[in-house]
VEXLUM-550669 format. One line per field, with one value per residue: residue number from 1; residue in three letters; x, y, z of N, C-alpha, C in turn. Coordinates in nm, 2 decimals. Layout:
BEGIN
resi NUM  ...
resn Ala  ...
nx X  ...
ny Y  ...
nz Z  ...
cax X  ...
cay Y  ...
caz Z  ...
cx X  ...
cy Y  ...
cz Z  ...
This chain:
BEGIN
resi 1  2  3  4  5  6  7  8  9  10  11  12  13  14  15  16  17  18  19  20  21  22  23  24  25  26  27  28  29  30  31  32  33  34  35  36  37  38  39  40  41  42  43  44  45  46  47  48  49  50  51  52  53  54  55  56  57  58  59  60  61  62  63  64  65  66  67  68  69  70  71  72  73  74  75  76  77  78  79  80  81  82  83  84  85  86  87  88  89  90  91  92  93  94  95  96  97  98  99  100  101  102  103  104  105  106  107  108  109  110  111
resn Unk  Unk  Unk  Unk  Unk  Unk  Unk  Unk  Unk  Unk  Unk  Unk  Unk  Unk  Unk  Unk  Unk  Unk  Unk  Unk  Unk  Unk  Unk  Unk  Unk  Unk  Unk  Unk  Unk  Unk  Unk  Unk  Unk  Unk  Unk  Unk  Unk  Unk  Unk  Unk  Unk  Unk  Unk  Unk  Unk  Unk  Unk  Unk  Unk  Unk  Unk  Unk  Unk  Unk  Unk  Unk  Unk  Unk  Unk  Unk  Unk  Unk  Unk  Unk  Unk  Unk  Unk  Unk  Unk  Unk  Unk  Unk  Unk  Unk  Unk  Unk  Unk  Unk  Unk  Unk  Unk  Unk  Unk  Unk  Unk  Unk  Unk  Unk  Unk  Unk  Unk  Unk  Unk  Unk  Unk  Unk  Unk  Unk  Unk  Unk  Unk  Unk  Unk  Unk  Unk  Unk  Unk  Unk  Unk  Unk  Unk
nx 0.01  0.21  0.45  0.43  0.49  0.78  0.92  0.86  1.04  1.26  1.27  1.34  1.51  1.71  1.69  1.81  2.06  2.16  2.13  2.30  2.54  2.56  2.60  2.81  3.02  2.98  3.11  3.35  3.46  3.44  3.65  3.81  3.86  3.94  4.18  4.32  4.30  4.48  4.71  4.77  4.82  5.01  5.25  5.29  5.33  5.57  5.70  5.77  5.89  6.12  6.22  6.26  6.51  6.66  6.68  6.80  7.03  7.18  7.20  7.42  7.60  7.66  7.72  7.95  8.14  8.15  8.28  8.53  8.61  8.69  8.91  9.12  9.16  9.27  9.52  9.65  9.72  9.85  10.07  10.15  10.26  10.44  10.63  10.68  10.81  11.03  11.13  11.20  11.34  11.60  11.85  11.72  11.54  11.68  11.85  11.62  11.53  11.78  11.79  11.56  11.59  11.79  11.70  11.49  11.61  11.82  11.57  11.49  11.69  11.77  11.58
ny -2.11  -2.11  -2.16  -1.86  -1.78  -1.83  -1.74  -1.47  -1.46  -1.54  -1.28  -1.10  -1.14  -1.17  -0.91  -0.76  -0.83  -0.73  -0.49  -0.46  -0.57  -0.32  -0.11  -0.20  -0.18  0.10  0.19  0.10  0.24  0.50  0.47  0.42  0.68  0.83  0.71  0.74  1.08  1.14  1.00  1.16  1.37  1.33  1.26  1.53  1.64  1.50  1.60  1.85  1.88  1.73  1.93  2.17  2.07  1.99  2.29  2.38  2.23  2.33  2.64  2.61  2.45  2.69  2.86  2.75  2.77  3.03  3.08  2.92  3.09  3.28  3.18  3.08  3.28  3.50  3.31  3.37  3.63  3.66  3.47  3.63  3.89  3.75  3.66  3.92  4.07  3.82  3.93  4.23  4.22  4.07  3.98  3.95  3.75  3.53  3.52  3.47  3.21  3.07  3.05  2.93  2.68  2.58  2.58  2.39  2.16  2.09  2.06  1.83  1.61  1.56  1.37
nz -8.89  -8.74  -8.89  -9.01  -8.77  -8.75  -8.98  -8.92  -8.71  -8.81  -8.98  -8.78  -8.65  -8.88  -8.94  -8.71  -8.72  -8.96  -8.86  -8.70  -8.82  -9.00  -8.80  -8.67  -8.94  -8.96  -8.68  -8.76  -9.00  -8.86  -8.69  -8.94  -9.04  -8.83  -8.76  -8.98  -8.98  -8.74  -8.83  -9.07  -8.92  -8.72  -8.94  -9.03  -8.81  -8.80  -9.03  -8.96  -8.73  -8.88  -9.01  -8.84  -8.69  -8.95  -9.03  -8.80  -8.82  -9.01  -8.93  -8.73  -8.91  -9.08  -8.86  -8.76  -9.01  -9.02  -8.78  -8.84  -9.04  -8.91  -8.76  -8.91  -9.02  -8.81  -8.77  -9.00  -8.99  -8.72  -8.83  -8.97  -8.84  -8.70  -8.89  -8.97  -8.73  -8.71  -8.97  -8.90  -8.63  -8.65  -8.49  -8.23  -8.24  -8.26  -8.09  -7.92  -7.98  -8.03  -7.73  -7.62  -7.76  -7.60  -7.33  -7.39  -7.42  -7.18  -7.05  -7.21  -7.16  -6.88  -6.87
cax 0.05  0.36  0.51  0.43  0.57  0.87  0.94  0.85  1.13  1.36  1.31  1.37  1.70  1.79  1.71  1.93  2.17  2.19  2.20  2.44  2.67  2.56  2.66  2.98  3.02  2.98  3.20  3.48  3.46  3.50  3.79  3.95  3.88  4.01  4.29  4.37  4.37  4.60  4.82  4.81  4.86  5.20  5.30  5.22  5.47  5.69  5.77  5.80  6.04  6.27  6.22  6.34  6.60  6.72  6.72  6.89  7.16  7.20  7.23  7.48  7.68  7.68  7.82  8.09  8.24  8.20  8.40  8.67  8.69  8.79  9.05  9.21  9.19  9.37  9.62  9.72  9.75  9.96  10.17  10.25  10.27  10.54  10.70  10.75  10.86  11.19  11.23  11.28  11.44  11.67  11.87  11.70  11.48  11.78  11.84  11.49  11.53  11.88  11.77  11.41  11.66  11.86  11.59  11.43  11.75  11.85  11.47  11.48  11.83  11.77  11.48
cay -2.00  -2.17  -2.12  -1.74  -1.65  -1.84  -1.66  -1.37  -1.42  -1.51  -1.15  -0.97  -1.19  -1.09  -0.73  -0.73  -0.91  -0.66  -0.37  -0.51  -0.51  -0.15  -0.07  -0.24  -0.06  0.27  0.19  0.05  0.36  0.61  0.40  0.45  0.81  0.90  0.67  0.87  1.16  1.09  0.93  1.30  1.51  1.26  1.34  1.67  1.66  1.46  1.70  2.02  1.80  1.72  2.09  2.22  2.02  2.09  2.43  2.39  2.17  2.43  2.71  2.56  2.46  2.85  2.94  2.65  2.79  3.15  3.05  2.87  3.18  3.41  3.11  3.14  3.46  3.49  3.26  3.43  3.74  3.60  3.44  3.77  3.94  3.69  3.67  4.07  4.05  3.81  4.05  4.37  4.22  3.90  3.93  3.89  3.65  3.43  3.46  3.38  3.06  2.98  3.01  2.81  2.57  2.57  2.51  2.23  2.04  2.05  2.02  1.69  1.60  1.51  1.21
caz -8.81  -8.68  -9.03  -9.00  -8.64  -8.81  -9.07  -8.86  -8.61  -8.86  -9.03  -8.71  -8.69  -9.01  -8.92  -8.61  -8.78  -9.07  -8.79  -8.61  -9.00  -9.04  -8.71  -8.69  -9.04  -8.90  -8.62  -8.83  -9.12  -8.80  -8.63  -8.97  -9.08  -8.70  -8.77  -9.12  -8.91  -8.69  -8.94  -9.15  -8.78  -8.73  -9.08  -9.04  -8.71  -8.80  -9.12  -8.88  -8.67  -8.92  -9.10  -8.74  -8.72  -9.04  -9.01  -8.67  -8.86  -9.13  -8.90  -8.70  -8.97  -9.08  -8.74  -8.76  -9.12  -8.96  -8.70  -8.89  -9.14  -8.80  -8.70  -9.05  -9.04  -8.69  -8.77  -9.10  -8.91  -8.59  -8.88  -9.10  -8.77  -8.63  -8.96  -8.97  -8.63  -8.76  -9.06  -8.84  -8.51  -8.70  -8.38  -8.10  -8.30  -8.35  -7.98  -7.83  -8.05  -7.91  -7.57  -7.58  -7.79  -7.54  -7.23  -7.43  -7.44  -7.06  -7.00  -7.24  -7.14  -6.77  -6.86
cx 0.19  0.49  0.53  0.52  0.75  0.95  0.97  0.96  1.25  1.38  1.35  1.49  1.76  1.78  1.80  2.03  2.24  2.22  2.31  2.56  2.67  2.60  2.80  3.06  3.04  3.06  3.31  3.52  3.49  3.59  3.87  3.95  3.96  4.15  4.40  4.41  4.48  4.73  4.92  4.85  5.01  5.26  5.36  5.38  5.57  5.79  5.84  5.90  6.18  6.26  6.30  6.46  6.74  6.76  6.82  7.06  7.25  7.29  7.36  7.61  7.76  7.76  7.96  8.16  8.26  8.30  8.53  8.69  8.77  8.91  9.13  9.25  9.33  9.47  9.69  9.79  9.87  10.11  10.24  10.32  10.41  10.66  10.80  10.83  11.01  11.22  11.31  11.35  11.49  11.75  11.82  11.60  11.57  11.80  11.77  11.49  11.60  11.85  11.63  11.51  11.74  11.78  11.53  11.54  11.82  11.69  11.51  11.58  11.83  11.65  11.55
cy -2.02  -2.16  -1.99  -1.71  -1.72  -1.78  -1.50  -1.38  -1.47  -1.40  -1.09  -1.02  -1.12  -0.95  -0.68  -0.77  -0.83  -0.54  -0.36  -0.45  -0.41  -0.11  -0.07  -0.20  0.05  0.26  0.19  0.17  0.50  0.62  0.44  0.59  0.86  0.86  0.77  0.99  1.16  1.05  1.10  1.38  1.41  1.29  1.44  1.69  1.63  1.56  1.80  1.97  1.83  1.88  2.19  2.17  2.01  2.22  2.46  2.36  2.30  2.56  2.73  2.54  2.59  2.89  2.88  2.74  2.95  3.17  2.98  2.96  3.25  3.31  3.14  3.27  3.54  3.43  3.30  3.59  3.75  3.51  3.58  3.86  3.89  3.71  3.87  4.11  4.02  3.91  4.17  4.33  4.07  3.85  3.86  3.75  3.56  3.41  3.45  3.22  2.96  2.93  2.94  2.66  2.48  2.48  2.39  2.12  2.04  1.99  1.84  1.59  1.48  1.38  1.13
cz -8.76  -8.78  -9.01  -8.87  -8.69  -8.89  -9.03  -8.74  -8.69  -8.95  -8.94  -8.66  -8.76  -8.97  -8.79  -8.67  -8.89  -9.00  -8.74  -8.73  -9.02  -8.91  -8.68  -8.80  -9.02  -8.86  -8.66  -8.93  -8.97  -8.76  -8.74  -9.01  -8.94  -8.72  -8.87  -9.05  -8.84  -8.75  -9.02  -8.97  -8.75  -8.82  -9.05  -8.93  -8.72  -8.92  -9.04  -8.81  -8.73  -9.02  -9.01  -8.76  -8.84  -9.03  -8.93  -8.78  -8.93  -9.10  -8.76  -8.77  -9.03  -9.00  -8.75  -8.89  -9.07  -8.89  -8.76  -9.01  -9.01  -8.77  -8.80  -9.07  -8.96  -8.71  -8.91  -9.07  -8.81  -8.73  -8.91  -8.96  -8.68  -8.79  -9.00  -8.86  -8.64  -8.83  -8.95  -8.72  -8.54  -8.55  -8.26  -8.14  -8.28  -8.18  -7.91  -7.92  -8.01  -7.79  -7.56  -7.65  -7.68  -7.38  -7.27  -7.41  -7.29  -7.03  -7.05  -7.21  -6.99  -6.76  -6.92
């Protein structure tokens, strides 16, 4: 009989012992599907992050070449505009040139 409760309290070892594995099993298989998730929902954010971001850059850079067509633009304009300017008044042109020539060179004169 000493044989038997033997045997008999090393099955319900083994059967705690095997619950325990399936348990710790379970636990370990839900730790990582939760993990997976999490893993795909970071992903998931981190894509839309840099998708914003992108976009942002993109549209950004759009504004920037917009803006440096109107500067080009402006300054092709203020040119032709200055240039027609000498054509039709050569004189006085010739003497606002003298006279800022003339102010720069006492201005620079006296240091």
């Amino acid at each position: 009989m000493e044989n038997r409760d033997k045997i008999s309290t090393v099955d319900k070892v083994s059967n705690l012992a095997h619950d325990a594995v399936n348990k710790a099993t379970s636990a370990t298989h839900q730790v990582a599907d939760k993990l997976a998730e999490k893993g795909d929902q970071f992903n998931g954010a981190a894509h839309e992050a840099i998708d914003k971001a992108t976009e942002a850059t993109h549209q950004a850079s759009e504004r920037l070449v917009e803006k440096s067509e109107q500067w080009i633009s402006a300054e092709e304009r203020l040119l032709n505009q200055g240039c027609e300017y000498v054509r039709e008044n050569p004189l006085t042109s010739v003497s606002i040139a003298v006279g800022v020539g003339f102010l720069l060179s006492r201005l620079l004169s006296n240091r």
